[in-house]
C-alpha positions in Angstrom: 81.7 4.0 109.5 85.0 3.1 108.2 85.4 0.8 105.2 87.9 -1.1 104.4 91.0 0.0 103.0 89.8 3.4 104.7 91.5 5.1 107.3 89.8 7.5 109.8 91.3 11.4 108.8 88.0 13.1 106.9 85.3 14.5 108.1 82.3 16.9 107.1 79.1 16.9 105.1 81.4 15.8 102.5 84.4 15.2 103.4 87.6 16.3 104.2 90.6 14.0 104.1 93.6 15.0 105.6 96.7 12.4 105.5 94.1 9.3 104.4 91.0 8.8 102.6 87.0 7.7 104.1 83.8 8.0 103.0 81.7 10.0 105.6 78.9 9.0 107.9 75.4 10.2 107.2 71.8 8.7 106.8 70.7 7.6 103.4 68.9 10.2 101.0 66.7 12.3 102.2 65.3 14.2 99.2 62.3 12.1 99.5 61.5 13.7 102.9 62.4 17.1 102.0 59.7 16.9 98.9 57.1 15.7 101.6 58.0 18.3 103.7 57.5 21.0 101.1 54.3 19.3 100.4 53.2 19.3 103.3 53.8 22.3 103.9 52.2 23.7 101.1 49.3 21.7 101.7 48.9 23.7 105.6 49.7 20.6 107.0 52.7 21.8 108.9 54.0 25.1 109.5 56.4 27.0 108.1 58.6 27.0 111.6 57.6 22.8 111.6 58.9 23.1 107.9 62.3 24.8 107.8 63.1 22.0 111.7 62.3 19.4 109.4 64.4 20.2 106.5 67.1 21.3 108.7 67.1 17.6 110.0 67.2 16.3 106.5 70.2 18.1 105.8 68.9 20.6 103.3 71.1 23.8 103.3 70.5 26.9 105.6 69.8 29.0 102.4 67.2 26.7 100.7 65.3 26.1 103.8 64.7 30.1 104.4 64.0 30.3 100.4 61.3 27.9 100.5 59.9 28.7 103.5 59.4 32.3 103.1 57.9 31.9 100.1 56.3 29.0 99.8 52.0 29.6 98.4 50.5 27.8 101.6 47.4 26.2 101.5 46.1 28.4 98.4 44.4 27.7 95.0 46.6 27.3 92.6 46.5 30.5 90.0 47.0 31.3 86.5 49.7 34.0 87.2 53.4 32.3 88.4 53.7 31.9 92.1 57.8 32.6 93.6 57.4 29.4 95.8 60.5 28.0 96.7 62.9 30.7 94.1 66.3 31.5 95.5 66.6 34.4 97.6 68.7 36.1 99.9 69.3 33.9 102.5 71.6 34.1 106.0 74.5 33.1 104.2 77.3 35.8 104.7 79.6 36.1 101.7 83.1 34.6 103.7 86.0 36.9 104.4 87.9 35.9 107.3 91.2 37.9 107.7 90.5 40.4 104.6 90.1 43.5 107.1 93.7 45.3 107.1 95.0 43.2 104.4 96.6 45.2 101.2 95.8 44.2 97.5 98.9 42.1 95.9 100.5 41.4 99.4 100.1 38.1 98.7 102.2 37.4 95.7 101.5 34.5 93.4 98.6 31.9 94.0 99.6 28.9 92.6 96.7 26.3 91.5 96.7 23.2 89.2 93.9 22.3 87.2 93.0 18.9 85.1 93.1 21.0 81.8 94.7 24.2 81.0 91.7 27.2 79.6 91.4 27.3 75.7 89.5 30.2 75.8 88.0 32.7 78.3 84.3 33.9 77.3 82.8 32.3 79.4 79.4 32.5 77.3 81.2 31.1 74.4 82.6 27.8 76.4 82.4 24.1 75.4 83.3 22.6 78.4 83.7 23.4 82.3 87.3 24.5 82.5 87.1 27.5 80.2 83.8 28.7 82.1 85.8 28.2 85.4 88.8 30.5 84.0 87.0 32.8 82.4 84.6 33.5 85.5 87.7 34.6 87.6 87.3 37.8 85.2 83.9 38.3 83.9 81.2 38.8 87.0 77.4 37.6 87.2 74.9 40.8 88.5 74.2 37.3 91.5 76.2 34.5 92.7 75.1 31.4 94.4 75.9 30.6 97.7 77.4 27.1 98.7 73.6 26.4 99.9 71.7 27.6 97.1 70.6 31.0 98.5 71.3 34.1 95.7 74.1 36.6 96.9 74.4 40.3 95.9 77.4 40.2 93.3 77.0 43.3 90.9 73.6 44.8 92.3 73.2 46.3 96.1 70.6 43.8 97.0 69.1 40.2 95.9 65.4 41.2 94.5 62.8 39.9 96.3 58.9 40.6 96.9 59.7 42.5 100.3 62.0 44.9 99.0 60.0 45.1 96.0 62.5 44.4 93.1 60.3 41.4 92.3 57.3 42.2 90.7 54.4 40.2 92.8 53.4 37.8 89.5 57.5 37.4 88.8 56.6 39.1 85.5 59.6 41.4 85.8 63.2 41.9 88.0 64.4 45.8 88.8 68.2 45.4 89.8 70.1 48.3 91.3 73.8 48.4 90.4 76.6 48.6 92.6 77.3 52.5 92.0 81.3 53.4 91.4 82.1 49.5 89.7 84.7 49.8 86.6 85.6 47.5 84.0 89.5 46.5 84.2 90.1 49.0 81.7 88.8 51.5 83.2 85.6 52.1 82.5 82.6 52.7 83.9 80.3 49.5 84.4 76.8 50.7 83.9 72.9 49.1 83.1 73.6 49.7 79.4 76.1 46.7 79.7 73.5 44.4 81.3 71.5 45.2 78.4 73.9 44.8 75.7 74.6 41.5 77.5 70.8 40.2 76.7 71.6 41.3 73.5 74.6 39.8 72.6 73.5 36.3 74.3 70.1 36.1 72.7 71.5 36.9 69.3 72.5 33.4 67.7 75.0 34.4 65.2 77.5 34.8 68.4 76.6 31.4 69.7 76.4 31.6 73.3 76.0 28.3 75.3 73.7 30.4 77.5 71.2 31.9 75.0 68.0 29.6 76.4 68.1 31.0 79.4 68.7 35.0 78.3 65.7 34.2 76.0 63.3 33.9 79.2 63.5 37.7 79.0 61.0 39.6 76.5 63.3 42.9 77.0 66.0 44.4 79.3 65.8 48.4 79.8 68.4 50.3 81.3 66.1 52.8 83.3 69.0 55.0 84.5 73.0 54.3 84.5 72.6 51.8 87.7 68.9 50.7 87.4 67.5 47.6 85.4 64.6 46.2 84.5 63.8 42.8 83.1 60.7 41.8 81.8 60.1 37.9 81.4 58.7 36.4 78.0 56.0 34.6 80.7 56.1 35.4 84.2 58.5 32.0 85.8 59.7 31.4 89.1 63.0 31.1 86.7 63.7 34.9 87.2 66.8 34.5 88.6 68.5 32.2 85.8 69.5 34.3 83.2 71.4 36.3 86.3 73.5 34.1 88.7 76.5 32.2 88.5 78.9 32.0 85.0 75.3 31.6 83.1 75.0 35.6 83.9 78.2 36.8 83.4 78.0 40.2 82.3 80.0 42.0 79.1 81.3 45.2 78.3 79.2 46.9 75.4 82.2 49.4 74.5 84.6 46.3 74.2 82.1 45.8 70.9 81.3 49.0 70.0 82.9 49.7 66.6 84.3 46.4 65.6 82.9 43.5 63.3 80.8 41.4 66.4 82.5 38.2 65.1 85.7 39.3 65.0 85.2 40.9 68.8 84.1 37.3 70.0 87.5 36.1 69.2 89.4 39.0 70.0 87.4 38.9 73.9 87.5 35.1 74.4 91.2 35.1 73.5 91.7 39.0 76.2 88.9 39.4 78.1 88.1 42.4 80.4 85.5 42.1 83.3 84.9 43.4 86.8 86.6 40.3 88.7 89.3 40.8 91.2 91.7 39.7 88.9 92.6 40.5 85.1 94.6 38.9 81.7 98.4 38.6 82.1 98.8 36.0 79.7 96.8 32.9 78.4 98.7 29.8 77.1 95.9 27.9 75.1 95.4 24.6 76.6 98.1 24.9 79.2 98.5 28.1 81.6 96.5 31.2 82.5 98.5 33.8 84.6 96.1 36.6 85.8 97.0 39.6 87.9 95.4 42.0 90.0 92.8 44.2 88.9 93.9 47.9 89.7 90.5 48.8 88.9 88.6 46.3 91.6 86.3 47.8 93.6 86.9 46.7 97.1 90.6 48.9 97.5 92.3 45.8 99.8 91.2 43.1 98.0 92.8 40.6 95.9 95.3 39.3 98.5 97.3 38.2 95.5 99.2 39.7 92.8 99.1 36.8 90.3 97.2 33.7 90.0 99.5 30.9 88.1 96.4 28.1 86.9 98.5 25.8 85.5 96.5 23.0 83.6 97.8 19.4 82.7 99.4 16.5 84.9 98.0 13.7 87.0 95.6 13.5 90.1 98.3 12.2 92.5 101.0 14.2 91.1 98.6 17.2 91.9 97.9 16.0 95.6 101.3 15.5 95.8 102.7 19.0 94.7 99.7 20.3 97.2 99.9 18.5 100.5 103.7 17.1 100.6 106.0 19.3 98.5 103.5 22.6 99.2 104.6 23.8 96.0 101.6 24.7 94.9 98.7 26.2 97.2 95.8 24.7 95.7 94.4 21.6 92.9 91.0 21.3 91.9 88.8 18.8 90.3 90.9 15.6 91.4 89.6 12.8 89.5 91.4 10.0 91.6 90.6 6.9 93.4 90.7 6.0 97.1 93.6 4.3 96.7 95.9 6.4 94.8 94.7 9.1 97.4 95.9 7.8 100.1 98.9 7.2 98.5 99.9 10.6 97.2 98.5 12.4 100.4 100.7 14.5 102.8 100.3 16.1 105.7 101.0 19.7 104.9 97.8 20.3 103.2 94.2 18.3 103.2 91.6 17.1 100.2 87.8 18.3 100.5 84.6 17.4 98.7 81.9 19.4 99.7 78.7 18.1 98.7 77.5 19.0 94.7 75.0 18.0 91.5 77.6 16.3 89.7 77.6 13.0 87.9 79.6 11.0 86.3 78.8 9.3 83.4 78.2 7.9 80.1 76.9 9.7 76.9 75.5 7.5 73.5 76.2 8.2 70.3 72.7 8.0 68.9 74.7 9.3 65.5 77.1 6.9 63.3 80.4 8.0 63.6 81.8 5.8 61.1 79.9 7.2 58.4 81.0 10.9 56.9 78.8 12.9 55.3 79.9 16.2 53.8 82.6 16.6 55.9 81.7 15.3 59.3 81.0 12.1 61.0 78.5 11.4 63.8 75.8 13.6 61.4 72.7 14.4 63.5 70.6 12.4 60.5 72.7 9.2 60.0 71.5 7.1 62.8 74.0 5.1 65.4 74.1 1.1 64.2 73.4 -0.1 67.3 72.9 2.5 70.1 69.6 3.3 68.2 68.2 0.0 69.7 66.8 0.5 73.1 67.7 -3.0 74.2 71.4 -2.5 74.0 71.5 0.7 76.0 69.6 -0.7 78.0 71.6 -4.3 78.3 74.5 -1.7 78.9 73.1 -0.1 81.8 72.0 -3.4 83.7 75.7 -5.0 82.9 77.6 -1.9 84.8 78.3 -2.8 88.1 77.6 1.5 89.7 78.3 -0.2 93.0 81.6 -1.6 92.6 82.5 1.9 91.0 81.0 3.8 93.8 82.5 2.0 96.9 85.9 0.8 94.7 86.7 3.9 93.0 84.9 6.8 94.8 84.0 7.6 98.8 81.1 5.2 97.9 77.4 6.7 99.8 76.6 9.0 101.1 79.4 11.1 99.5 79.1 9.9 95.9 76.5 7.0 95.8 75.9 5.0 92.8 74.3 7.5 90.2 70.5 7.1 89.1 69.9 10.6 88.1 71.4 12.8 85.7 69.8 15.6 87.8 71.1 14.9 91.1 71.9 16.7 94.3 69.2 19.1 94.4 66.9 17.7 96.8 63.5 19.0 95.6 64.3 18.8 91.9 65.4 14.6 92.4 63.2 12.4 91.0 62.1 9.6 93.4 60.8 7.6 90.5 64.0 5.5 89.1 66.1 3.1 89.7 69.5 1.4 89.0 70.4 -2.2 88.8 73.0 -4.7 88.6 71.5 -7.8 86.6 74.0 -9.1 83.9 71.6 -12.0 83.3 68.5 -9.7 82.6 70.9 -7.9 80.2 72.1 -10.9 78.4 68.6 -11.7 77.8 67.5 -8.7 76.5 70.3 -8.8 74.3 68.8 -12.1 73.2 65.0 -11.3 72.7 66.3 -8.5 70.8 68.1 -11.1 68.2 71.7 -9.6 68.7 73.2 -13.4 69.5 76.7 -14.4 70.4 79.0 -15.6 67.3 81.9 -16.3 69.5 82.7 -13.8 71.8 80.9 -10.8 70.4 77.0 -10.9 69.6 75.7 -9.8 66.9 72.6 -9.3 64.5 72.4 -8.9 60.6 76.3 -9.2 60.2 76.4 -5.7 62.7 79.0 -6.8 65.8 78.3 -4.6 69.1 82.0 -3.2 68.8 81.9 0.2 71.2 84.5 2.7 71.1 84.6 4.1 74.7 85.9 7.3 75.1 87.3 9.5 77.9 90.0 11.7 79.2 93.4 10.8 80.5 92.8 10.2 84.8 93.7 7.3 86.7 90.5 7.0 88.1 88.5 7.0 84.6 91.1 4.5 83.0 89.6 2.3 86.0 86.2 2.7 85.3 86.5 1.8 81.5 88.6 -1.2 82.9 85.4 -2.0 85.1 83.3 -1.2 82.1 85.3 -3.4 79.5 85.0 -6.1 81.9 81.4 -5.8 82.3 80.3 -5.3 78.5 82.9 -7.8 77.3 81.2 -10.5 79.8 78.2 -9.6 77.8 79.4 -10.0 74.3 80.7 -6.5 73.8 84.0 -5.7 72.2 85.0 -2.4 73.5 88.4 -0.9 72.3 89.1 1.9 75.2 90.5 5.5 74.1 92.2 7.6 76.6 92.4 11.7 75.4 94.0 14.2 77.5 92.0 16.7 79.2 93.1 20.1 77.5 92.0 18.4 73.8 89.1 16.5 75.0 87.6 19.8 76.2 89.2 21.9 74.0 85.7 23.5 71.9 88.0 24.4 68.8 85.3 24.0 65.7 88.6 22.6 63.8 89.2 19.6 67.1 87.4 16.6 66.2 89.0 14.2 69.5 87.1 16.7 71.4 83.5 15.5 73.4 81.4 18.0 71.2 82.4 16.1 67.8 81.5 12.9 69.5 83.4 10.8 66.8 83.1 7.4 68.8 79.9 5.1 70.2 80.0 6.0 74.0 82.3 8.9 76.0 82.4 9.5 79.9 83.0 12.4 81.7 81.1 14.6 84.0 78.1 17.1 84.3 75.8 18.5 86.3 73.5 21.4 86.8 74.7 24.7 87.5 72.1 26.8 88.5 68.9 26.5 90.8 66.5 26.6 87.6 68.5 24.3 85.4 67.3 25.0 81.9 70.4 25.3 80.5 71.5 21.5 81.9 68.5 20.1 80.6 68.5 21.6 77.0 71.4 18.7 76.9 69.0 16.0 75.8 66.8 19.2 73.7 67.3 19.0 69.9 65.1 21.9 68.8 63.8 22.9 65.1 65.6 21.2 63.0 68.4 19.8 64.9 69.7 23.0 66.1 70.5 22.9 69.5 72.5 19.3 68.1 76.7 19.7 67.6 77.6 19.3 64.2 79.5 21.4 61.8 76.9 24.1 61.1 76.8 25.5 64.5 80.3 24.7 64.8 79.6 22.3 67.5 78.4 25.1 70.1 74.8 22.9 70.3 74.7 21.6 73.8 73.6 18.5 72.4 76.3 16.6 72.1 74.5 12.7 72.2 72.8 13.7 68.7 69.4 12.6 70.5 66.5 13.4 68.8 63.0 13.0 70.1 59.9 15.3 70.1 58.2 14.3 73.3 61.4 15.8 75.4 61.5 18.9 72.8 57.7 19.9 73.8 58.2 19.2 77.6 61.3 21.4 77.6 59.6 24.0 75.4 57.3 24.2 78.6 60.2 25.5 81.2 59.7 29.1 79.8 55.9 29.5 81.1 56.2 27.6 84.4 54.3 29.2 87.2 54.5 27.1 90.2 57.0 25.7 92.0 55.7 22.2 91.7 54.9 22.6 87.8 58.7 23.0 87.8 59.6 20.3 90.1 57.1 18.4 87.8 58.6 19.3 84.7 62.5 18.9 85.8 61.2 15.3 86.9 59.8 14.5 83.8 62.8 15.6 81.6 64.8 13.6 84.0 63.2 10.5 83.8 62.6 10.4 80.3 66.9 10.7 80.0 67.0 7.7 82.5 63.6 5.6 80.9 64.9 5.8 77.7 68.7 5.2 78.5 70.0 7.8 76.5 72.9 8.5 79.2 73.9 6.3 82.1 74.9 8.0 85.2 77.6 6.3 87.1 78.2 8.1 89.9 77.1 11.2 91.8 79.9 13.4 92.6 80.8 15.5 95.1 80.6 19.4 93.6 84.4 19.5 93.5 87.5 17.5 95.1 90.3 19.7 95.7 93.6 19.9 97.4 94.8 23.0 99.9 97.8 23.4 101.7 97.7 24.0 104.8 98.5 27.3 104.8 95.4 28.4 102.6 92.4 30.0 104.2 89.8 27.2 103.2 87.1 28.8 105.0 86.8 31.6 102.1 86.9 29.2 99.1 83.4 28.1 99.4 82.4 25.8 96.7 79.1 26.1 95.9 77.1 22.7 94.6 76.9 23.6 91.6 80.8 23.4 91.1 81.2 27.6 91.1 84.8 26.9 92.3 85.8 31.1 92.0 83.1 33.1 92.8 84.4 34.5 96.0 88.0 34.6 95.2 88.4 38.0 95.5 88.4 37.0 99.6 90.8 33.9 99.0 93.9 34.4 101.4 96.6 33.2 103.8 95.8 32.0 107.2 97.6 34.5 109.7 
C-alpha cells in the first residue's frame, strides 16, 4: 500500500527507503496472537513445533520464537521456585560478518558518521541520556549482546548460559560465565573475572551513581571462581538472570583503572578517557560535539576493526544528515534521523538509502507532576512542590484525548505498521504489550472533562481559581518535533490551552551535566517530548522510570545530582510496590503480568502520553557501506557489532 504523498522505493520489515519515502505493508498487530500462542502453548494445547509455525507467522523474531519455545514450563503446576520460560537464550542468530575474512585491521581508514547530538561523556553506566550510552558502548563491552531478534549472543564469555550446557542453575538461582581466555583491556591489560566483579561492585554502590544499579542489585554476590570463571548468585531466583549482563546495561569496567585513586575522582577521570575491550579506543572527545576513536591495538580478533578512526560528529539537521549521506556521500553513515516524510523525500539521494528496522521506541510526552516555577533551596521542579495543574488527572487526561496520534503517525512518520499511533510506553515487545489500553481522538470529551473538572474558559484560555492552563512544551531542535509541537499547540490551544513552545538543541537537552538546568533531567518546564524505550528483554531499568523509591530517591533533583531516572517527579506508592515485585519474579507470565500492570498504570493514570511508536533506529548509509553487518537490534543497540562494520567489495 502506498499512501499518498508516498512513492514506492522501501521495503522490509521496516523499511528501507532508497531515493523516496513509504510506509511498508504488513497486517495489523499481532502481539495479541503471539500471547495466545504462548498460552496456549503453555497450557498443552498446541505444541511446541505448532507453537514456534505460529509465531513465525505473526512475525515474531527467529530468536524469540526458539527462546520461548525451548523453554517454555508446558502444561505444569505452577511452582514456588522461578521457572526460565521464555528468557533469552542463544538462538540461530549468527553474529554478521560478511567480507571480514582476509580483511587487515585499519585498512579502512576513517568511518565517518553523524549523530543528532555530539557525546558529553562516555561511562556508559554513568549516562543521562541515549547518546552518551551509544558512544561510550563502542568502547566498554557487555559479557552478552542482544541480537536484532532478541536472542542473547556470546560477547565476553565462550557461550550464552543456559540449562543444557549447564551454566544456568535449574531454579535460575545462579549464572556461571566462562570468559573469553586471552581478552585485554586497551591498555593492555589482562581482562579477567575479578573485573566482572568489581563491576557489581562499583554499580551497586550508590555513591557512584550508576543509571544501572537496579538491575546489578538482582545479584546477592558475584565471585570470581578462577581468572576466567564467574558466578552470580541472584537476590531471588528471576527469569531476569540475564539483565544485569547484556547490552550497555552490562558493560563491564576495569578494576585496575580504580585501584589506587579517590573512586569519585576516577568516575570523572573514566567518563571523560575511558578504556574497554571494544574494537575501538579514545583519540579525542569534544564535549557535546565530536568523538574521534581509533583502533584498538589490543582487540582481540587480529583483522578486525576495518577502520582506523571513527569521526561521530554530533550536531546539524535531519535532512542536512540524509543529504551529506546519500547525495554528497561525504559521510558514510547518520543515525537517529528524526525527520518527516516529506522532508525525506526531499533530502534523499541515490547514492546511499534510509532504514528503520523494527524497535521499542516511543515518542512522547513527559508531565511535570513538580512546579517549576517555584524554587526551593536552589532548584525548581522540587520532587515535594506539586505541579499547579498537571496534578489534576482531568487535564492530563483532556490532554491526551485533544492529541490527534493519528495525524502525527500517518503526517509525520511512516504511519502503521512501521510507527503506529503510540498507546504504550512499553511497546514493541510482543509478549510484554499490554492488550488492555487504548488511545483516542475526542476533543469534545476533553473539553468536557475540562469542564466537570471546573477549569472554564475566560476568553481563550480556561481556567480555575485564578490558575490559567499555560504549558511550557519542551523539546529538542528537529524538524520533525517542531511539527509535532505545532500539531500539539494546535490541538491544546483549541482546547483552551496557552502553550508557549521551546526548542533546545540536542547536545544541551541531553547533556546530564548536574550544573545544566535546559537539560530533560532538570525538567524546568510543564511538559517535554522526546523518546524512550526499553532496552533490554527484562526491562527493569525502563520501568524504574515512573519508580520513586524511599524517599524520593530514584526522583532527579539536586541531591542525586539529577542521576534519578525519574525525571516526571511522579510519586505514587501503588507503582513503587508493584515494581518492588520484579526482583522475585518466577514465572514468565508473573513477569508478563507485572510489566503489564506497571504499563497500564503509566497509561491509566496519564502520567506520560505516548505519541508514537518508533522504529528502533532511522539511519542513513551510503551505498558503499556493508549494511548487512550493522544490525540494529530493537532495542536501539546501534554499535554492538561494529567491530564487523566494513566496505562492500
Amino acid at each position: 500500500m502506498t499512501r499518498k504523498g508516498y512513492r514506492s522505493h522501501c521495503s522490509g520489515p521496516g523499511f528501507v527507503c532508497r531515493g523516496a519515502w513509504q510506509m511498508t505493508t504488513g497486517a495489523t498487530s499481532s502481539r495479541n496472537r503471539v500471547r495466545n500462542a504462548y498460552r496456549q502453548l503453555v497450557a498443552g494445547e498446541i505444541d511446541r513445533r505448532q507453537f514456534m509455525a505460529r509465531a513465525g507467522a505473526f512475525g515474531l523474531g527467529a530468536g524469540a520464537i526458539a527462546t520461548i519455545a525451548q523453554h517454555a514450563a508446558v502444561a505444569q503446576p505452577s511452582s514456588p521456585v522461578a521457572s526460565p520460560a521464555a528468557t533469552p537464550v542463544a538462538g540461530g542468530y549468527v553474529r554478521p560478518d560478511a567480507g571480514t575474512d582476509g580483511q587487515t585491521r585499519g585498512a579502512g581508514g576513517d568511518l565517518r558518521i553523524l549523530v543528532p547530538q555530539g557525546a558529553s561523556a562516555l561511562s556508559v553506566h554513568n549516562a543521562t541520556g541515549g547518546k552518551d550510552i551509544a558512544a561510550g558502548s563502542i568502547i566498554s563491552e557487555p559479557l552478552l549482546a542482544y541480537a536484532p531478534d532478541t536472542s542473547l549472543v556470546a560477547n565476553l564469555v565462550t557461550e550464552v548460559p543456559s540449562l543444557e550446557n549447564g551454566l544456568l542453575a535449574e531454579d535460575l538461582s545462579s549464572v556461571t560465565f566462562n570468559l573469553l581466555p586471552g581478552v585485554l583491556w586497551s591498555d593492555g591489560q589482562p581482562f579477567t573475572a575479578d573485573d566482572v566483579v568489581f563491576t557489581w561492585e562499583w554499580n551497586v554502590d550508590e555513591a557512584n551513581g550508576s543509571i544501572d544499579r537496579v538491575s546489578w542489585e538482582l545479584l546477592a554476590s558475584v565471585e570470581a571462581t578462577d581468572e576466567l570463571t564467574v558466578v552470580a548468585t541472584f537476590a531471588s531466583p528471576t527469569i531476569g538472570w540475564f539483565q544485569p549482563f547484556g547490552s550497555n546495561i552490562g558493560a563491564i569496567y576495569p578494576r585496575h583503572f580504580w585501584d589506587g585513586k579517590v573512586a569519585a575522582a576516577a568516575n570523572i577521570e573514566f567518563a571523560n578517557a575511558p578504556i574497554g575491550t571494544g574494537a575501538f579506543v579514545l583519540e579525542s572527545l569534544a564535549p557535546n560535539d565530536q568523538v574521534i576513536y581509533a583502533a584498538n591495538p589490543n582487540y582481540r580478533e587480529p583483522n578486525k576493526p576495518f577502520y582506523q578512526r571513527v569521526i561521530m560528529k554530533g550536531g546539524g539537521d535531519a535532512p542536512s544528515a540524509v543529504r551529506a549521506v546519500t547525495s554528497t556521500a561525504d559521510w558514510d553513515l547518520a543515525f537517529t534521523l528524526q525527520i518527516d516524510s516529506t522532508a525525506l523525500e526531499a533530502s534523499l539521494g541515490d547514492r546511499g538509502a534510509v532504514y528503520g528496522p523494527p524497535g521499542t521506541g516511543v515518542e512522547k510526552i513527559q508531565f511535570n507532576f513538580s512546579d517549576p516555577e517555584t524554587e526551593v533551596d536552589g532548584q525548581r521542579s522540587q520532587k515535594d512542590t506539586p505541579h499547579p495543574f498537571l496534578t489534576d488527572k482531568a487535564v492530563r487526561e483532556a490532554i491526551a484525548l485533544a492529541i490527534n496520534r493519528q495525524a502525527l503517525s500517518e503526517n509525520l512518520y511512516a504511519g502503521p505498521p512501521s510507527e503506529p499511533p503510540g498507546r504504550n510506553i512499553l511497546a514493541g515487545m510482543g509478549i510484554y504489550e499490554s492488550p488492555n489500553t487504548t488511545w483516542t481522538y475526542d476533543p469534545e470529551a476533553a473539553a468536557a472533562l475540562l469542564d466537570e473538572a471546573g477549569w472554564v474558559l475566560n476568553g481563550d484560555v480556561r481556567e480555575k481559581d485564578g490558575m490559567r492552563l499555560s504549558l511550557r512544551y519542551v523539546t529538542t531542535t528537529a524538524e520533525v518535533r517542531q511539527k509535532v509541537q505545532a500539531v500539539v499547540k494546535d490541538n491544546l490551544a483549541d482546547l483552551g490551552f496557552d502553550v508557549e513552545l521551546v526548542a533546545i538543541d540536542g547536545g544541551v537537552f541531553f547533556d546530564g551535566a548536574a550544573g545544566n538546568d535546559q537539560n530533560f533531567t532538570h525538567f524546568y518546564s510543564d511538559m517535554q517530548e522526546y523518546t524512550d524505550g526499553a532496552t533490554s528483554a527484562f526491562p527493569v531499568n525502563y520501568m524504574k522510570y515512573w519508580y520513586a523509591g524511599p524517599d524520593g530517591e530514584n526522583i532527579a533533583q539536586a541531591e542525586n545530582g539529577y542521576t534519578g531516572t525519574n525525571k516526571t517527579r511522579y510519586s505514587n506508592a501503588d507503582y513503587d510496590a508493584a515494581f518492588d515485585r520484579i526482583a522475585s519474579v518466577a514465572t514468565q507470565d508473573e513477569a508478563i503480568a507485572l510489566f503489564i500492570e506497571l504499563n497500564d498504570h503509566v497509561i491509566d493514570e496519564y502520567v506520560e502520553i505516548p505519541l508514537v511508536q518508533l522504529v528502533a533506529d532511522r539511519y542513513a548509509a551510503s551505498n558503499e557501506f556493508n549494511v548487512d553487518n550493522i544490525a540494529v537490534t530493537a532495542f536501539g543497540d546501534t554499535y554492538w557489532n561494529i567491530a564487523n562494520w566494513n566496505r562492500l567489495p
